[in-house]
C-alpha positions in Angstrom: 56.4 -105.2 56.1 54.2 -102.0 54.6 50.9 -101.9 56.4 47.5 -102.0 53.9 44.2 -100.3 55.0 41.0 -102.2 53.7 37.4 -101.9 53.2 35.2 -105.4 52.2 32.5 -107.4 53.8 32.2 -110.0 56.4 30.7 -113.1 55.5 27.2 -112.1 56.8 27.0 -109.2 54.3 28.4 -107.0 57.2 30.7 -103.7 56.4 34.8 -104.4 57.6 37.5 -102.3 57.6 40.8 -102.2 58.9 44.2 -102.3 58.8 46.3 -105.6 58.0 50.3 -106.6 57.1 51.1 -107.8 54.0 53.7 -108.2 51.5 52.0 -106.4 48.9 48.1 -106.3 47.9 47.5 -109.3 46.4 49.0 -111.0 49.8 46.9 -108.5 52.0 43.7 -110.1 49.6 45.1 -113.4 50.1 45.0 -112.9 54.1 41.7 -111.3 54.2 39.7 -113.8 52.5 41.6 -116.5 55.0 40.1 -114.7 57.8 36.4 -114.9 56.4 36.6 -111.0 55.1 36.2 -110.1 51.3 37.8 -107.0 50.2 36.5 -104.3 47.8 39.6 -101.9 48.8 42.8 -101.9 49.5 45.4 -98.7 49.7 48.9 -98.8 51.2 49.4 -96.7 54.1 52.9 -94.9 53.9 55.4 -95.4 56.3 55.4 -91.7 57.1 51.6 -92.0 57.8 52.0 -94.7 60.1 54.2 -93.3 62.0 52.3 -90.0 62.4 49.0 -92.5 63.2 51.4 -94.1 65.9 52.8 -90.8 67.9 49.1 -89.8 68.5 48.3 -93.5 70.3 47.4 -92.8 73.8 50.0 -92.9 76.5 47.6 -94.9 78.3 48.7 -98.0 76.4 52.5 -97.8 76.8 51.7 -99.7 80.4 49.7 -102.3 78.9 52.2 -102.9 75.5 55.6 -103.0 78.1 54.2 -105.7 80.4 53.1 -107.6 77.0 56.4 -107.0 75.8 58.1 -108.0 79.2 56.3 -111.4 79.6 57.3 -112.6 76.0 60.7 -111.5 75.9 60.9 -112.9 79.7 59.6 -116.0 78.2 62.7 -116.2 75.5 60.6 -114.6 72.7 63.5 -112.2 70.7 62.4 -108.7 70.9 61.3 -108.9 66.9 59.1 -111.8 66.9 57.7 -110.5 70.3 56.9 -106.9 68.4 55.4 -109.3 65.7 53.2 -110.6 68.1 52.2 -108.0 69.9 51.6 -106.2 66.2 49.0 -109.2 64.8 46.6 -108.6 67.7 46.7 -104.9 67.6 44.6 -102.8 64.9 44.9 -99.4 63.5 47.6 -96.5 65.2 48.5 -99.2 68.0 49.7 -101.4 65.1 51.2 -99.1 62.9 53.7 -98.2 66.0 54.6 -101.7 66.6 55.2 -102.5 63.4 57.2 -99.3 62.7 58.9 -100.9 66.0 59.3 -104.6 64.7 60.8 -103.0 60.7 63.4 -100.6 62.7 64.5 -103.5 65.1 64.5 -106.3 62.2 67.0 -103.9 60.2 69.6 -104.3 62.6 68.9 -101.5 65.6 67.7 -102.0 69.3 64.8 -101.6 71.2 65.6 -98.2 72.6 66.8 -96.6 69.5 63.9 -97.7 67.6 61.8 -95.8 70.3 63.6 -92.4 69.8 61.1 -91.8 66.7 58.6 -91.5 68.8 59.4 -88.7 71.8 55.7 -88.1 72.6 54.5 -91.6 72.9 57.4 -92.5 75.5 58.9 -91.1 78.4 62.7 -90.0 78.0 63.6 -92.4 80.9 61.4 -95.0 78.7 64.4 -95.4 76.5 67.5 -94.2 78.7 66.4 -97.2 80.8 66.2 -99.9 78.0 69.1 -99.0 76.7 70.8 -99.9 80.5 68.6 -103.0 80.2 70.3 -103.9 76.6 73.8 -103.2 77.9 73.0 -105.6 80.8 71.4 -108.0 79.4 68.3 -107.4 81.9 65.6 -106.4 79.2 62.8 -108.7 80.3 63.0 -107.3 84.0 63.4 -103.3 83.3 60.2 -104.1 80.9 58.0 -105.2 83.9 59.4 -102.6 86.2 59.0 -99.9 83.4 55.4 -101.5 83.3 54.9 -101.5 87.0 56.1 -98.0 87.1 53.8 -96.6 84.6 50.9 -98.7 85.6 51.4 -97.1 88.8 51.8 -93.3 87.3 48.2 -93.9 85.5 46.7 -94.7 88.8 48.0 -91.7 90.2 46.7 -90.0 87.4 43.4 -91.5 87.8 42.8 -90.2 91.2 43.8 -86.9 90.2 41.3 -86.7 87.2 38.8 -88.6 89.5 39.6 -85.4 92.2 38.5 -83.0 90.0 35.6 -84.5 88.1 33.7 -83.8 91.0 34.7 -80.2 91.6 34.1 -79.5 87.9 30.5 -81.1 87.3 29.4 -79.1 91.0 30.7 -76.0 89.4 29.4 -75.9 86.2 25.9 -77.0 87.8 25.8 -73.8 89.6 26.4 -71.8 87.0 23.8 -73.5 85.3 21.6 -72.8 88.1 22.8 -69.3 88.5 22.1 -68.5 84.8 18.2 -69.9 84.7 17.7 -68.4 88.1 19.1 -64.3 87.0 17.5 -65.0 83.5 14.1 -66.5 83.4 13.1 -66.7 87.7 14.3 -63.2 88.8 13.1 -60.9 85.9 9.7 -62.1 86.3 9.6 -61.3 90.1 11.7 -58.3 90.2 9.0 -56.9 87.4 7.3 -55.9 90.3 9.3 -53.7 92.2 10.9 -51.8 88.9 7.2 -50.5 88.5 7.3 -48.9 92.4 8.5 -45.7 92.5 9.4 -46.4 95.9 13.0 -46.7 97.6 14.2 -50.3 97.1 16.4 -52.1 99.3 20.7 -52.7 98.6 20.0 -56.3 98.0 16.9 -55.7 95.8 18.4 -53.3 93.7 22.1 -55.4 93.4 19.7 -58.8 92.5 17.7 -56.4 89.5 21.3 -55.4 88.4 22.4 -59.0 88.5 19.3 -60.2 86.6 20.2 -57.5 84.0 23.1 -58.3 83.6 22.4 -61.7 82.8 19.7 -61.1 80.3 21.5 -57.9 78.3 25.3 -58.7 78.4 25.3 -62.3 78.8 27.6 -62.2 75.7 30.2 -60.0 77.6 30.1 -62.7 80.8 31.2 -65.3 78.4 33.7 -62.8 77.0 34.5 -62.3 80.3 35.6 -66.0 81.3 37.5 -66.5 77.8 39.5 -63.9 78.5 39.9 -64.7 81.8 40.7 -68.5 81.2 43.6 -67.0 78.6 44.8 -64.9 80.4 45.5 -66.8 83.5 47.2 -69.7 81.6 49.6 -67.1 79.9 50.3 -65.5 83.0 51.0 -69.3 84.3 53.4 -70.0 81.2 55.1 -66.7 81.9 55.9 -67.7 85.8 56.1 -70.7 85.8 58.3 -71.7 88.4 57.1 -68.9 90.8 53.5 -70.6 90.1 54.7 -74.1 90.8 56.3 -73.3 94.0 53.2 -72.4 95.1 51.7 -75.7 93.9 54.5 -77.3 96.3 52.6 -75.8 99.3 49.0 -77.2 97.9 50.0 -80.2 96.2 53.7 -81.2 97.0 52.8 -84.6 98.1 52.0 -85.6 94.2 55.3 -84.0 92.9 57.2 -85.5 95.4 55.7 -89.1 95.0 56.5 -88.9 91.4 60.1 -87.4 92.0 61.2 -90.3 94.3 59.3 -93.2 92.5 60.9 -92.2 89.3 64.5 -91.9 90.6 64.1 -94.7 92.7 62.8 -97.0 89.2 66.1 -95.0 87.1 68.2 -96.5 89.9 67.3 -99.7 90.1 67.8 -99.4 86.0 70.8 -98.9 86.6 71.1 -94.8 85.3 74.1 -93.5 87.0 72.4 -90.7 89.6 73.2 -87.4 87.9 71.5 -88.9 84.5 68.6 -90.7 86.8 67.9 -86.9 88.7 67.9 -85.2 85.5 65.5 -87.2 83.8 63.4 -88.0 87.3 63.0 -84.0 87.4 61.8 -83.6 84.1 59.1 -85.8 84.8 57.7 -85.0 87.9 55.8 -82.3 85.4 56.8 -79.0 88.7 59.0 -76.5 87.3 60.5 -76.1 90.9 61.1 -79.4 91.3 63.0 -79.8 88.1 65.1 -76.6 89.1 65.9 -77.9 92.3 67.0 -81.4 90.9 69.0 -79.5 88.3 71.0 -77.7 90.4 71.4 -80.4 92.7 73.0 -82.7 90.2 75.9 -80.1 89.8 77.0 -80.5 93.2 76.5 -83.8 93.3 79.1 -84.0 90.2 81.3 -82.3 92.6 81.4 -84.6 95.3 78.5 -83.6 97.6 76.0 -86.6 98.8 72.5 -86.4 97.4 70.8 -85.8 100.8 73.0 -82.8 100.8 73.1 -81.4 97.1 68.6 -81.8 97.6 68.8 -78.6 100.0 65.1 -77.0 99.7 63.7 -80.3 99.6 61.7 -81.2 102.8 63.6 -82.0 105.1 62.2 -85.6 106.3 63.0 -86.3 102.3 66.6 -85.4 102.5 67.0 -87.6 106.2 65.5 -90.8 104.4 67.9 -90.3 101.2 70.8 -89.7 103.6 69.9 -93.0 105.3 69.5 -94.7 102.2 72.8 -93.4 101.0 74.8 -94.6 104.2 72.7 -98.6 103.7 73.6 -98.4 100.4 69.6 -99.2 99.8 68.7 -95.4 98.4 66.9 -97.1 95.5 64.7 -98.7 98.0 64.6 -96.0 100.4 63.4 -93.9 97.7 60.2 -96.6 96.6 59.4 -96.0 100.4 59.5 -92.1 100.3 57.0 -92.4 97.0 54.6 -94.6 98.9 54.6 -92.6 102.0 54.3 -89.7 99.4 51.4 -91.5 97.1 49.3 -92.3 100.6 49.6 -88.3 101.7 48.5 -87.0 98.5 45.5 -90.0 98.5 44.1 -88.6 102.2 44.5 -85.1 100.6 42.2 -85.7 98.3 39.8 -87.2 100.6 39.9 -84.5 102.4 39.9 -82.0 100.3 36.4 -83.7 98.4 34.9 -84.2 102.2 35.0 -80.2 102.8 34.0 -79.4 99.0 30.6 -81.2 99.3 29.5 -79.0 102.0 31.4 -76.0 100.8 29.2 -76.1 97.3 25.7 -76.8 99.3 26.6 -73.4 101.7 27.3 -71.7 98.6 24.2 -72.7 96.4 22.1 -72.4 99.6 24.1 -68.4 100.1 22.4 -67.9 96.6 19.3 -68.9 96.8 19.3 -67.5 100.5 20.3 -64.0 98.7 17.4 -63.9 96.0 14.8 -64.9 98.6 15.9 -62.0 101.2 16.1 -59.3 98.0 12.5 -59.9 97.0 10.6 -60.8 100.5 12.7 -57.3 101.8 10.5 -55.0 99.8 7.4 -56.7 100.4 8.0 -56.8 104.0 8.6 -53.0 103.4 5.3 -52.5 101.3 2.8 -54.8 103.9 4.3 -52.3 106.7 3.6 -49.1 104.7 0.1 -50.4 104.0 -0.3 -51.2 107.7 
């Protein structure tokens, strides 16, 4: 059913405007002026437009759509009517993508197929999984563990953008600091001293330098960090893997965690293990990861055991994957690894914002520290000469 964007008034005299389904315009009226809302415009949005509207939704409300989804098809809702549903109380990009959802499934194809249109809203396990669940008949389960999962992944996320909110605001204030102090405090002290004719001190003459080179090529600084900022991410893009293996030894707890909890949801799909490591490496977003898992599936499709074919991977890892490989519970075992995982990179975190506090203070203090010594040093030096 084509989607029809509106403009009108409330009841109250009040602007509206919208999105709503209809057959046509006349029916899009009709339904407007049922819900109280009198229209003075109404243009068809194409499908092609709705679509594009829908692959820039935010990720963020995959989670909350899947569980919706998984309680009303758990409930004995069919996957259509359930899309219709979900469709009616959504508005604008969130419903064009469920109704693009609801028109493909209506005409005949599944769930996971009617997905594949939309590659940067959902994950590629995202649909590798329903499509297990279809075959299975399970669809209403794999929904609320997909939904668990990525519920899960955004919390994780959350305390990684939370971890660096901090870091960000702390270093931008001192650069704000820094920039008032060289520009409009130091000049009008250092004034003094560029009139003496006598020696200055190292520190007094690097702090005049400083100052100057705040006030006359504070264009060039910005320049400066531009370039900079560039060039580091195309030297990141460029090594890559070399760059993530370094992020193992830093961050490998947060990989890790989302390696394991992402294999271990594939294998409880059902995935067979080659397809669940492939897609499991992909998504634990380190380039070294996703190597390892790569290569690891090829010996694993010659006969080798997982614990074995992960070699590079740490090596209490591999010991709790052997053990869930000999229990036959490596799905579970694997749920385990990513909490232990989850928890490691969580105190990490802590940690690391416990010594960052501090650090910061030290450094602002360092700065400040440096400016007073520079300009007391030569007056020290003048009072003894008068003396």
């Amino acid at each position: 059913m084509p989607i029809y964007k509106y403009k009108g008034y409330k009841a109250g005299g009040a602007d509206a405007s919208g999105t709503i389904e209809a057959e046509g315009p006349r029916d899009a009226a009709i339904k407007l002026k049922e819900q109280g809302l009198f229209p003075r415009d109404i243009q068809a949005v194409e499908h092609r437009r709705a679509t594009a509207f829908a692959a820039r939704v935010d990720r963020g409300r995959v989670p909350e759509i899947t569980r919706q989804l998984g309680v009303l098809v758990g409930s004995g809702v069919p996957v259509v009517e359930a899309l219709r549903a979900l469709s009616e109380e959504s508005q604008g990009r969130v419903r064009a993508l469920l109704v693009d959802l609801r028109e493909k499934v209506a005409a005949g194809g599944t769930l996971s197929r009617a997905i594949e249109s939309h590659p940067g809203m959902f994950p590629d396990f995202y649909r590798h999984m329903l499509s297990a669940a279809e075959e299975s008949g399970t669809l209403d389960t794999t929904l609320g563990r997909l939904a668990d999962f990525l519920e899960g992944q955004e919390r994780l996320k959350d305390k990684v953008r939370t971890a660096m909110i901090y870091p960000l605001i702390m270093v931008f204030v001192a650069f704000i600091v820094m920039l008032l102090l060289f520009t409009f405090v130091v000049p009008k002290i250092v004034i003094v001293f560029q009139n003496n004719e006598a020696a200055l001190p190292l520190a007094t003459v690097i702090l005049i330098w400083l100052s100057d080179t705040f006030v006359n090529y504070w264009w060039a600084i910005i320049a400066l960090l531009i370039a900079g900022s560039y060039t580091g991410q195309s030297l990141f893009r460029k090594h890559r893997a070399k760059a993530d293996r370094l992020l193992m030894r830093v961050l490998g707890s947060l990989y890790l965690a989302r390696y394991t909890r992402t294999l271990s949801l594939l294998l409880e799909g059902g995935l067979p293990v080659i397809r669940a490591m492939e897609l499991a490496g992909r998504s634990s977003g380190n380039a070294w990861v996703e190597g390892t898992s790569r290569e690891a599936t090829i010996k694993v499709s010659e006969g080798a055991s997982l614990a074995v074919a992960l070699e590079g991977m740490p090596p209490v890892m591999r010991e709790l994957i052997a053990t869930g490989e000999r229990s036959g519970k490596l799905a579970v075992v694997l749920g385990r690894a990513a909490d232990s995982y989850e928890n490691e990179f969580e105190r990490l975190v802590q940690r690391s914002l416990a010594y960052l506090e501090p650090g910061m203070i030290l450094a602002m203090a360092a700065v400040v520290a440096f400016i007073v010594f520079s300009v007391l040093l030569p007056l020290f030096q003048m009072n003894q000469l008068i003396k």
